[in-house]
Structure formats: structure tokens, C-alpha cells
C-alpha positions in Angstrom: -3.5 1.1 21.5 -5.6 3.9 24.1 -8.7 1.9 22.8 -7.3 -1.8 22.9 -6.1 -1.0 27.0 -9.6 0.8 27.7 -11.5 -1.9 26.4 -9.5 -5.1 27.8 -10.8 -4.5 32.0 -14.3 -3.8 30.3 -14.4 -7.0 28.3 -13.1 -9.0 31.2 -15.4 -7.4 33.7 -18.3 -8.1 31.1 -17.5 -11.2 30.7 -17.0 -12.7 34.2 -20.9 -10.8 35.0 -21.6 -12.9 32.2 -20.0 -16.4 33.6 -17.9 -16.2 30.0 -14.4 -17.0 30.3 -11.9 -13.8 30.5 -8.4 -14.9 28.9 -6.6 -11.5 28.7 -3.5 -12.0 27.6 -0.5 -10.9 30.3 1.2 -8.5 28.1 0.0 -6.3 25.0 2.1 -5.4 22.0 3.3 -1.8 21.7 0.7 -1.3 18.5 -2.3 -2.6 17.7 -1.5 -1.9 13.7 2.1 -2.7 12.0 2.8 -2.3 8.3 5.9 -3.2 6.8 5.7 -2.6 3.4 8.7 -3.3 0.2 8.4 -1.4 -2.8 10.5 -2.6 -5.9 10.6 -0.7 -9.5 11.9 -1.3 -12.3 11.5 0.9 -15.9 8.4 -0.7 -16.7 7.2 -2.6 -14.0 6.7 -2.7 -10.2 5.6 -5.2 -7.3 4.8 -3.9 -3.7 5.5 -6.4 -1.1 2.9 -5.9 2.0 2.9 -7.6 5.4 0.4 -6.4 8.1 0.3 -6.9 11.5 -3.2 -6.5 13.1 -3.9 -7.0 17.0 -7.8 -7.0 18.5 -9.8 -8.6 21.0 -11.6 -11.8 20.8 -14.8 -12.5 22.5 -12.7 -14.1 25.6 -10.9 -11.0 25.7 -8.0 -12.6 24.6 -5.5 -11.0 21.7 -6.6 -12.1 18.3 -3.5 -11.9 16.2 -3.8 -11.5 12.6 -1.1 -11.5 9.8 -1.3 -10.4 6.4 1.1 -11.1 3.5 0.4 -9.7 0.7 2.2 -8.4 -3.0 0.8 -6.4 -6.0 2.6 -6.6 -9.6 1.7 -3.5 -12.0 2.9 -2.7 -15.2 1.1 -1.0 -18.7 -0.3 -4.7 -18.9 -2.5 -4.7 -15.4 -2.1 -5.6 -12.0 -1.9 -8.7 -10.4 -2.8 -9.5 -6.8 -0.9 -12.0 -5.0 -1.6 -13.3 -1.9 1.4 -15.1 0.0 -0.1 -17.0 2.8 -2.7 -18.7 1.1 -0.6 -18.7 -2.3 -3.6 -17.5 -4.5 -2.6 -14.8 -7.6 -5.3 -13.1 -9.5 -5.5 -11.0 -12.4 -2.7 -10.4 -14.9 0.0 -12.9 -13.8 2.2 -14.3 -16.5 5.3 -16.4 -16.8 7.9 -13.5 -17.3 6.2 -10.9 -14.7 5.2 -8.5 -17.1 8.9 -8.4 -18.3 7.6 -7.5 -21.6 5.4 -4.9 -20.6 5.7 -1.3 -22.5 7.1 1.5 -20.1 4.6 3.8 -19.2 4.3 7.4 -20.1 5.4 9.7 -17.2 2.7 11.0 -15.2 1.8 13.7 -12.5 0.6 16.6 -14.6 -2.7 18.3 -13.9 -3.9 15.8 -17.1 -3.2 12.9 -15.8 -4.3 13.2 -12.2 -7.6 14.2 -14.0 -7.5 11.0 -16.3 -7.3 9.0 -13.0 -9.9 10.5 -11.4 -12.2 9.6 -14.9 -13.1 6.2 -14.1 -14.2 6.5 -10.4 -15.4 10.0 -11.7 -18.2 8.0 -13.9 -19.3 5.4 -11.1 -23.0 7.2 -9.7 -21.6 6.3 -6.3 -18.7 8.1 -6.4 -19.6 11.3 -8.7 -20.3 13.6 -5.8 -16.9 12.9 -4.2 -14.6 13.0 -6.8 -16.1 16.3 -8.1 -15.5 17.8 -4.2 -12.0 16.5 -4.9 -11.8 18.1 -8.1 -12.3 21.4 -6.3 -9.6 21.3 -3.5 -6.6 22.9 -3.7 -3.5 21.3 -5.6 -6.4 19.1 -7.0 -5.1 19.8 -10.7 -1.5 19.9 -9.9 1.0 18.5 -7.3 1.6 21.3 -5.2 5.5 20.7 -4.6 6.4 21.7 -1.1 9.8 21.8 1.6 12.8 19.4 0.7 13.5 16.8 3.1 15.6 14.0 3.7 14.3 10.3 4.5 16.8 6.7 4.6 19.9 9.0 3.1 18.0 10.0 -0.2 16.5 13.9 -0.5 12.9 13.9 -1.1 10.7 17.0 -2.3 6.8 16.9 -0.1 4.2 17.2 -2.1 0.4 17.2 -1.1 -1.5 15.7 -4.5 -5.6 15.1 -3.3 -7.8 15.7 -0.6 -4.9 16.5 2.1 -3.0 13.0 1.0 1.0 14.1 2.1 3.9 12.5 0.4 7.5 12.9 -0.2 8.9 11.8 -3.4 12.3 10.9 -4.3 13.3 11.4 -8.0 16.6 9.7 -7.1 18.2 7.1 -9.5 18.5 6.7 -13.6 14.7 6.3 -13.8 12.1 7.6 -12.4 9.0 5.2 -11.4 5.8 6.1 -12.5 3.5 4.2 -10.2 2.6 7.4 -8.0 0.5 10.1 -9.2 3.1 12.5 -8.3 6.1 10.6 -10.5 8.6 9.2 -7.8 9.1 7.2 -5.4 7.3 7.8 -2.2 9.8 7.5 1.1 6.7 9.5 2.8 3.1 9.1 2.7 0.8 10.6 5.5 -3.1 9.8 4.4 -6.2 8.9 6.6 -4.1 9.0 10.2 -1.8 6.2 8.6 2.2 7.1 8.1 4.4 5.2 6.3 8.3 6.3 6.5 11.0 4.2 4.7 13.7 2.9 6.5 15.7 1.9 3.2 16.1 3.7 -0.3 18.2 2.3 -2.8 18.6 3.4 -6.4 20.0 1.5 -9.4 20.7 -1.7 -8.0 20.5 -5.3 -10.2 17.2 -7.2 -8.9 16.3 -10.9 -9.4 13.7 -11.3 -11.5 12.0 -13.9 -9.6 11.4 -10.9 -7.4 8.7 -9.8 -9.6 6.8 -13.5 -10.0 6.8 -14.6 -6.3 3.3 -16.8 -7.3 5.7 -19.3 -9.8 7.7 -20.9 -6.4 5.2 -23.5 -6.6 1.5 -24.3 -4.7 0.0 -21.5 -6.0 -3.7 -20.9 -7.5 -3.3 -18.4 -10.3 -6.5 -17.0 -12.2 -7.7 -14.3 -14.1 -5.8 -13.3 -17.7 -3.0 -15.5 -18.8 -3.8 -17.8 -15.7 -2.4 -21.5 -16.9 
């Protein structure tokens, strides 16, 4: 926000030096970067609803607005990507929302964070970084830190990779497996981004529609089982 009200009197000034048009806009918003994000788990299966509010300047040094909608459906059968403003779903998309999809084994041992770390691990371009990675501390184990409590529901913080913060609620009659640290995140700090739930509830009946948003109709759906 510092950078969008130091750069809006340059822009304006630039521009009218220029003979461009200068539109800034009378007010700003209080942040230049909103994300409001829903995560839902079930036993075998979860979709993470995303919607991203980004502010910058145009050329006329007006606001350029931009809104993002976005969900992401994982399960032991893949991952697909579903994009709700322009109603496009790729990857593993089926009927039933992976309702059928095998639960997956726990994870957050030392074993699995290192099995994640394989594939990206064997890419050339990123070899050297994840073998730095591999060498910090808590790199082969969650290092499990101060209890706190976030939306009602007590969390442990736990620091997994490369100074990534988090803290992880094992709340509830199952315990989701999507992090690499098993739990459900209500607190993740990682490259100058924060996200802090505002909501936590556990064991609650869900609609299944909630988990195939791309069958309401209008939507382009490709990749495997794409009909």
C-alpha cells in the first residue's frame, strides 16, 4: 500500500509532462492484496475455495481492479483446478468429486516430507534448491512449537521448510492430510503473506455439491475423465 501511494503523484506527474491523461482515482482501498480463502475436508477428499483481490495502477494512473475466483479439488486420485469466473475445470474432475477416492495415508513424518521433496528434487532446475532445503533445520521433521489458539479451536505452530510458519489444528474425528504437517492449518506465515482463519469448524455434514462446484452448468471441463 506504501508503494501504490508513492507511486500514484509520480505517475500523475509523469503523465501530465507527458500530455497523457492522469485519472487517479479519489480514494484508495486500505490494501492493495486481499485473500479470502475456504478450506473444506473431508476423510478422503478436499477443495480449497480461493478469491483474490488485487489492486494496481494502470497506465492513466487510475486503479486497475482485479478479482480472482478460484477452487482446487484433491484427493489420492489428483487434483483438479477449477476456475469460477471463467467456468473452466482442468485435470481430474469427475461426476461424483472424487467421492470414491481411497483415503490417504497420514503424513508429516521425516519420510514423507522427503518423498515430497523427490519429484521437484529430480527436476535439474530445481536440484540445488531443494538440496539447500534438505539441509535447514526441521527440514526432516516438523519441528512442533508454542500452543495457540485461532477462531476458538487450539492449534500447535509448527515451522516445516525453509522458515514456512504454520499452526495446525488436529481438532475433529479426522484429521486432514492435505498439509505436510497433518492438520488443518488456521495459520500460515510464508514469503511475507499471512493467512489467519476467522472460522474453524469440525465434524459438520457438508453438501456434496460443495466438492463439484464445475457441474452447476456452463463449464469447460478437460483433462482425465473430462466428458
Amino acid at each position: 500500500m506504501r508503494q501504490l501511494r508513492e507511486l500514484m503523484p509520480i505517475c500523475v506527474e509523469g503523465n501530465r509532462r507527458l500530455g497523457r491523461p492522469a485519472n487517479p482515482p479519489p480514494a484508495l482501498p486500505d490494501q492493495v492484496l486481499h485473500t479470502y480463502r475456504y478450506d473444506y475436508a473431508a476423510s478422503n477428499r478436499t477443495i480449497i475455495y480461493t478469491l483474490t483481490y488485487h489492486a494496481t495502477l494502470a497506465e492513466d494512473c487510475s486503479l486497475l481492479e482485479r478479482i480472482e475466483l478460484n477452487a482446487k479439488l484433491r484427493s489420492s486420485k489428483g487434483s483438479c483446478v477449477i476456475d469460477l469466473k471463467r467456468k473452466t475445470a482442468k485435470g481430474v474432475c469427475d461426476a461424483s468429486g472424487h467421492a470414491d477416492a481411497p483415503p490417504q495415508p497420514p503424513r508429516g513424518d521425516a519420510a514423507s516430507l522427503q518423498a515430497a521433496l523427490a519429484p521437484l528434487a529430480a527436476d535439474p532446475r530445481m536440484a540445488r534448491q531443494i538440496a539447500a532445503l534438505r539441509q535447514l533445520p526441521g527440514a526432516g521433521k516438523p519441528v512442533e512449537g508454542a500452543r495457540r489458539t485461532i477462531a476458538g479451536v487450539e492449534c500447535r505452530m509448527i515451522e516445516p521448510l525453509a522458515g514456512a510458519r504454520g499452526c495446525i489444528s488436529r481438532a475433529g474425528s479426522f484429521v486432514p492430510t492435505a498439509n505436510a504437517a497433518r492438520g488443518m492449518s488456521l495459520y500460515v506465515d510464508v514469503a511475507k503473506e499471512v493467512l489467519v482463519a476467522t472460522q474453524a469448524r469440525f465434524d459438520l455434514p457438508l453438501d456434496p455439491a460443495i466438492f463439484t462446484p464445475y457441474l452447476d452448468g456452463g463449464y469447460t471441463i478437460s483433462g482425465k475423465d473430462a466428458k
